[in-house]
C-alpha positions as CSV (number, residue, x, y, z in Angstrom):
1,X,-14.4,13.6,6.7
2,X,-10.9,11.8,5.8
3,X,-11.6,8.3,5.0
4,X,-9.0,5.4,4.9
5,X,-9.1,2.1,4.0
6,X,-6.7,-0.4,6.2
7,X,-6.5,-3.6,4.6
8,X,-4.9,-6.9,6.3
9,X,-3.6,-9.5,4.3
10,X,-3.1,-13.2,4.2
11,X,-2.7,-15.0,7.3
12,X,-2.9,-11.5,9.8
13,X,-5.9,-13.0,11.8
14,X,-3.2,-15.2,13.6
15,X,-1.2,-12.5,14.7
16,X,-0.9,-13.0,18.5
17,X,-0.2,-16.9,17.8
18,X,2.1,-16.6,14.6
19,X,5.9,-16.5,15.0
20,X,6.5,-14.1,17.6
21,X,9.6,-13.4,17.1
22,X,9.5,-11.7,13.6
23,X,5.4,-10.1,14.2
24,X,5.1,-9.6,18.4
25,X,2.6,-11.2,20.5
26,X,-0.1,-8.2,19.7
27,X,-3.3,-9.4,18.0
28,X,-5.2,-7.6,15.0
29,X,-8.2,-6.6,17.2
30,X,-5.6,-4.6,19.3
31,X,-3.7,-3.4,16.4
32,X,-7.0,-2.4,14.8
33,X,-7.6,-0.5,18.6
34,X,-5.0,1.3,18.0
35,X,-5.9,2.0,14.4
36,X,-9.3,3.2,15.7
37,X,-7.8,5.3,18.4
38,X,-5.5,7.4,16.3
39,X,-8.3,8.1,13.7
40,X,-10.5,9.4,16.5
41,X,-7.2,11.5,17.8
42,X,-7.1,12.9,13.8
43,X,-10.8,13.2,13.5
44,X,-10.3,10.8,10.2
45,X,-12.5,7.7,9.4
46,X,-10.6,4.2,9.1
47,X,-12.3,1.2,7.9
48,X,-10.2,-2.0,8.9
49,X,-10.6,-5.0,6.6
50,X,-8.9,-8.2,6.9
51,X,-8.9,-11.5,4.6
52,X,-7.1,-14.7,3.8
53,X,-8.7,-14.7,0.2
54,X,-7.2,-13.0,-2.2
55,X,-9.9,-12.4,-4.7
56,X,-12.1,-11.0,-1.3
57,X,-9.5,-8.6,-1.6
58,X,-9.4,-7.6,-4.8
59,X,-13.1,-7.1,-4.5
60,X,-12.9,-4.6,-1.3
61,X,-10.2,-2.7,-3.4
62,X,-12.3,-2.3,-6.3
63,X,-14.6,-0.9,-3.7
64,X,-12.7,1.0,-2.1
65,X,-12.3,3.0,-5.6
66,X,-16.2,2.9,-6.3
67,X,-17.0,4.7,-3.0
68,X,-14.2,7.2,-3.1
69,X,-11.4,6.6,-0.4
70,X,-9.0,9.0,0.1
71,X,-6.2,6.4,1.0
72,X,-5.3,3.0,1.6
73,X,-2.8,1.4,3.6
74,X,-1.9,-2.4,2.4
75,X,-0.4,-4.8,4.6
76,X,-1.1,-7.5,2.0
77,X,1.6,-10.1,4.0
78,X,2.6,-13.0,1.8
79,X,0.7,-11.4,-1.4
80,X,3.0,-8.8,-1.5
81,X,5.7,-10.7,-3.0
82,X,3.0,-12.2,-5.8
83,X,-0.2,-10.6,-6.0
84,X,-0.7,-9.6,-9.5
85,X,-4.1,-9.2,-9.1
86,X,-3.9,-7.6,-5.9
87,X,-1.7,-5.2,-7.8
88,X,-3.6,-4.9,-10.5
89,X,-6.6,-3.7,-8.3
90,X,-4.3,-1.0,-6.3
91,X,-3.2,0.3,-9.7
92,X,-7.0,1.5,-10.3
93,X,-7.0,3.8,-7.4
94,X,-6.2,7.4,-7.8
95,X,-5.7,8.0,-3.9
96,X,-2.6,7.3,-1.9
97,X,-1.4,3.6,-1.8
98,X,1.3,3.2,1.4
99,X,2.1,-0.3,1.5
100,X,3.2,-1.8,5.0
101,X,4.7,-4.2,6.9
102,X,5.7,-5.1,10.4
103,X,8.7,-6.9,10.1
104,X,11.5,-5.5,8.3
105,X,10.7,-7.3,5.0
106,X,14.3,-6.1,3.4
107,X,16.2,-8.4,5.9
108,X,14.1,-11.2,5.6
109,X,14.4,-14.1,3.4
110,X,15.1,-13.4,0.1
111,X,11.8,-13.6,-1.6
112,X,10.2,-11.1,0.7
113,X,13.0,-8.2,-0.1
114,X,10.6,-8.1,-3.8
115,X,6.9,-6.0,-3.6
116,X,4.9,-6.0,-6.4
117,X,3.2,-3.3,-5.3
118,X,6.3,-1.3,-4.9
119,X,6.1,0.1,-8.6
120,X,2.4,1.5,-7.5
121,X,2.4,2.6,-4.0
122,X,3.3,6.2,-2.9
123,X,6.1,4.9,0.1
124,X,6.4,1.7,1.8
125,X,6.9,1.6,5.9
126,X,8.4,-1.5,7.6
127,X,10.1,-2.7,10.4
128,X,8.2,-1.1,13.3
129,X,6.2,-3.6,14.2
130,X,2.5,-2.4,15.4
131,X,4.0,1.0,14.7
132,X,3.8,0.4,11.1
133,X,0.6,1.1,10.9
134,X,0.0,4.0,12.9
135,X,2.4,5.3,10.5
136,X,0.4,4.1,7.2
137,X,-2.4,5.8,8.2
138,X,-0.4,9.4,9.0
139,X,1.4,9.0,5.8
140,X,-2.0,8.3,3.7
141,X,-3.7,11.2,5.2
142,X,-0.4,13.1,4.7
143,X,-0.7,12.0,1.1
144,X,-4.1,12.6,0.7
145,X,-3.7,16.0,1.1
146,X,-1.4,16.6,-1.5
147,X,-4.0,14.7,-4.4
């Protein structure tokens, strides 16, 4: 069976509570509903991970490449714009990278129009809120397929 890896970045356990306006009012146990409802819909395995410390991160990655993933999908938040070592760690794999976001990083302020993971991932979704993710996960298992 497919495996994917969905890791939440910095800060995500307060969607629900954390400016509305740019991330919705949805939480990340319902996002990660939804996650788990599409993977049962395309008989896949998702495992959802979410931290607000960076090197916790960069340990599940390294993980992630020990035990053989066939994709990740990285909404990383705030590290995206800075995470050398979060980079660093996604440029180990040798399965599909799709870096997300739900906000429309591009016309945002202007440090978050940079990614350091850009460089490294196979495609980058934004700006569709929840629906960002539900499109990560089709596009790594899309990917996945091709490696």
């Amino acid at each position: 069976m497919t495996k994917i890896l969905m890791l939440h970045g910095v800060n995500h356990d307060m969607f629900g509570k954390r400016d509305p306006k740019q991330y919705g009012t949805i939480t990340l146990d319902e996002i990660n509903n939804n996650i788990q409802q599409l993977a049962k819909e395309l008989n896949i395995e998702v495992e959802t991970f979410q931290t607000n410390h960076e090197g916790e991160m960069v340990n599940k990655i390294n993980e992630a490449f020990l035990s053989g993933v066939d994709g990740v999908v990285i909404n990383a938040g705030a590290w995206t714009h800075y995470s050398y070592a979060i980079r660093d760690a996604l440029a180990i794999l040798t399965v599909p990278v799709v870096e997300i976001h739900m906000s429309n990083i591009h016309s945002r302020e202007a440090f978050r129009h940079e990614s350091v993971f850009a460089e490294i991932a196979t495609g980058q979704i934004s700006g569709f809120g929840q629906e960002s993710y539900l499109l990560g996960i089709r596009a790594a298992l899309a990917a996945s397929r091709q490696y």
